[in-house]
N, C-alpha and C positions, 0 to 999 in steps of 0.2 A: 854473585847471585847463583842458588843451586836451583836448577830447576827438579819440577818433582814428577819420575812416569807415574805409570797406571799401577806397577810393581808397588808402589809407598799403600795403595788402596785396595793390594787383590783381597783383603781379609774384612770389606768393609759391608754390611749387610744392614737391609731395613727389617724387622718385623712387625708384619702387617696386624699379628692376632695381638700384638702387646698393645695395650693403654695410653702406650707414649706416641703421641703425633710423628707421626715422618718426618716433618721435619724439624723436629727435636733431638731425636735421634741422631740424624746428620749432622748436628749441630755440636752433639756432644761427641760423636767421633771423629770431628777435624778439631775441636778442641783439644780434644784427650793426647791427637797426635802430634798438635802443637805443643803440650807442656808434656810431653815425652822427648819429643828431642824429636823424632818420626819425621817432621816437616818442622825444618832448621826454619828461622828468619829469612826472610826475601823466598821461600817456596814457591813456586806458582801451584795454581789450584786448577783445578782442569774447568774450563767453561762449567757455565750451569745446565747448559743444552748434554755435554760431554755426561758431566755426572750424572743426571736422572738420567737420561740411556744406559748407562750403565748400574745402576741400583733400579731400573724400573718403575720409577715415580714421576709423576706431574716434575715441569720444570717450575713450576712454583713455590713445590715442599723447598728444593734448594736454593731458591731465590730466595724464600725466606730464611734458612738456615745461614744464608753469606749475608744477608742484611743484619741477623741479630750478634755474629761473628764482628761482621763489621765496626756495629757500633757498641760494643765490650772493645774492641782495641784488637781484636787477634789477629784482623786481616783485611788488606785495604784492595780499594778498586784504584787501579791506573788503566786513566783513558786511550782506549786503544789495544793496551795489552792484554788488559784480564785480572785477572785478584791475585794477592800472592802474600804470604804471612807477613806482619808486620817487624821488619828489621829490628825494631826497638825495642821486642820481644828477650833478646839474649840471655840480660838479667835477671830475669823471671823463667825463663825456662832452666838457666842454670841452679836458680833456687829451687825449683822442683827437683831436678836432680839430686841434690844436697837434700834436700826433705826426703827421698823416696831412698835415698842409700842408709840415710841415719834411722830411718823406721824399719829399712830391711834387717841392719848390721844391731838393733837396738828394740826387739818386741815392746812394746808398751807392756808393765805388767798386767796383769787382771785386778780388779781388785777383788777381793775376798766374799763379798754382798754378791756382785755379780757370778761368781763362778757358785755362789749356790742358789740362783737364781738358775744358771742356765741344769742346773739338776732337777728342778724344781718341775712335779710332774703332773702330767696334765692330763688331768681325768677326761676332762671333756670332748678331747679327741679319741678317747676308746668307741669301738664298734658296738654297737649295740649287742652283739650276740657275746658278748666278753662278758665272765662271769664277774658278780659284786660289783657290777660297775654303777659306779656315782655320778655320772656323766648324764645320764639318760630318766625320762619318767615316766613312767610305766603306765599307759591309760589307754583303755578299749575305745572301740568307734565310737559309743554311743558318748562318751566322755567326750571325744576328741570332735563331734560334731558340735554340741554343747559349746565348745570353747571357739569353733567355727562360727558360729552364730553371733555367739555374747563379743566378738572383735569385731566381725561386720557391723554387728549396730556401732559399735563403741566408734568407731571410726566414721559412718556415716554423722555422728550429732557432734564433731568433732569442730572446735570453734577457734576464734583469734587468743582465746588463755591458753588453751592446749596446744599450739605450736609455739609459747615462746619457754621462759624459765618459770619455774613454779618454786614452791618450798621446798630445799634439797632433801628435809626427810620423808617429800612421798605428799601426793594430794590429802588433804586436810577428810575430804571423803573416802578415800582409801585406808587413812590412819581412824578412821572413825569406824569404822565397818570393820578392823580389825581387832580393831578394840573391843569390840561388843561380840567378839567371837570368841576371843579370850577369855573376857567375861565371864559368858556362858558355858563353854565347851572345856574349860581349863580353868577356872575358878580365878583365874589372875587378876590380882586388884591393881591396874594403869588406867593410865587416861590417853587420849589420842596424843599428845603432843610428847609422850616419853615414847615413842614408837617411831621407830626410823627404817623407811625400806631401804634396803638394800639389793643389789645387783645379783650375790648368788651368797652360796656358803662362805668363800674364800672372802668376798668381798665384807661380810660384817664380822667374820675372825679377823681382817687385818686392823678394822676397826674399834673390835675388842680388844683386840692388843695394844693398840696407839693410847682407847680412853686409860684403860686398867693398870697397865702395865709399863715399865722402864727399862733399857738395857740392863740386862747382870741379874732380873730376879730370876728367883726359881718356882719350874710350873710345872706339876702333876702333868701327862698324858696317857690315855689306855695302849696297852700294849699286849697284846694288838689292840691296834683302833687307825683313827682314819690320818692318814700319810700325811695330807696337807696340811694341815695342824703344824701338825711338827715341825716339816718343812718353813710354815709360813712364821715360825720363832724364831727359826734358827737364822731367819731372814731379818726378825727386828732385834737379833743380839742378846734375845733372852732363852735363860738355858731351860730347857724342856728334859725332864727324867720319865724315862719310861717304866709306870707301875703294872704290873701284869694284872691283867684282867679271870678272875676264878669266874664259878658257878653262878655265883653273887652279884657280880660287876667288880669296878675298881677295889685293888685290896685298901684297903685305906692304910694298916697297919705296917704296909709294904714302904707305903709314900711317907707315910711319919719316919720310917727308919734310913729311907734315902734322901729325903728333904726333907725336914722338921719346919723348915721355914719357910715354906713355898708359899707364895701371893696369891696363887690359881689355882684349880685344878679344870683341866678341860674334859668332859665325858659327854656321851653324847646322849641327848636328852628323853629319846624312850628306849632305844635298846642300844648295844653295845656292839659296835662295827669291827670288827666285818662276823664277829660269831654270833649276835643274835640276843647274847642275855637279857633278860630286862634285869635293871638296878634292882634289888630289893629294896622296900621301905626301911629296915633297920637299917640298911646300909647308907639310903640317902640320907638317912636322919642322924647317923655316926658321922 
């Protein structure tokens, strides 16, 4: 039997301002030094009086911490003695070993989705004072009180339908009031129920992509025009060719000579990002 000093634990520390209960924490670093090797089988563990004096906590964070230890198998109480790893531990700590040398000696690839995900870039955390940014919406006080107001009410007449699941394309009221704005304001002939909300831009381009679209085809984009478009094809495996954007908008003439066959074209719907053009009508109608 090895016993274990104070030296196995000088590196061992609570944080009070993290999320994670005290004594979870403790829990997961006499774990972590169990299946490290750290504290061999048969270890002793220093009193629970010992340990909070020493990390500064209630003896109860680690009375609980050695009771959930306990009963997972890591670490047993003998009467009299005190707690100490469980001997039967061996082979499992030696398979950690084995796991922890073959993931050193052998990176997991990346796969390919992901590594253009982790490029994949994220407007929403630009500063406000960052020029062209897509991130942010632009409204004065008097705006911004208006919408102070119209959420307080909303939330006070707020009832047992409105906290559970509703229609995933959007309350039936909301798709309705939408519609009659289109109507009106955009000449759009829908009905509420072809109206689906969505969470932001990003969220009803991936959704346009999943209905419309298949890996392999080919899809116009403005060039320049907005990043995450792009981004967000190159993510469902369909190829995106970038048309350059003239005086006009999208050249069309450009996308016919690069893609003849293209299933899409993405443009943005009253001017052209980030320069500003509006589409001309010949244009939209070519």
């Amino acid at each position: 039997m090895r016993s274990a000093g104070w030296s196995n634990f000088y590196g061992w520390r609570v944080e009070r301002r993290s999320g994670t209960p005290l004594s979870r924490q403790i829990y997961m670093q006499v774990r972590g030094a169990v299946l490290n090797g750290v504290l061999g089988p048969g270890s002793a563990l220093p009193s629970s009086r010992a340990m909070a004096l020493r990390l500064g906590v209630a003896r109860a964070c680690v009375v609980a911490a050695y009771d959930q230890l306990s009963t997972e198998g890591y670490v047993e109480s003998r009467l009299g003695s005190g707690t100490f790893v469980c001997a039967d531990l061996r082979d499992l700590v030696s398979a950690a070993r084995r796991r922890t040398r073959a993931r050193l000696a052998k990176p997991r690839p990346v796969p390919a989705p992901a590594k253009a995900f982790a490029e994949f870039e994220r407007s929403a955390t630009y500063a406000e004072s960052r020029p062209f940014n897509t991130g942010r919406t632009l409204i004065d006080a008097r705006t911004l009180e208006a919408w102070r107001k119209l959420t307080h009410q909303a939330v006070r007449s707020l009832g047992t339908y409105d906290l559970g699941y509703t229609d995933p394309a959007g309350s039936i009221e909301l798709l309705t009031s939408i519609c009659e704005y289109l109507q009106a304001a955009r000449a759009v002939r829908c009905q509420p129920e072809q109206i689906v909300i969505t969470a932001g831009t990003q969220h009803a381009i991936d959704i346009a992509i999943r209905v419309a679209l298949v890996p392999g085809d080919d899809v116009w984009v403005e060039d320049p025009g907005y990043p995450l478009t792009h981004a967000q094809l190159l993510l469902a495996k369909v190829r995106p060719h970038a048309i350059p954007v003239d005086r006009h908008g999208i050249a069309v003439d450009a996308g016919l000579r690069l893609a003849p066959k293209a299933r899409a074209a993405f443009v943005t719907p009253s001017h052209q990002f980030p320069t500003g053009v509006v589409l001309s009508m010949p244009r939209r109608l070519e």
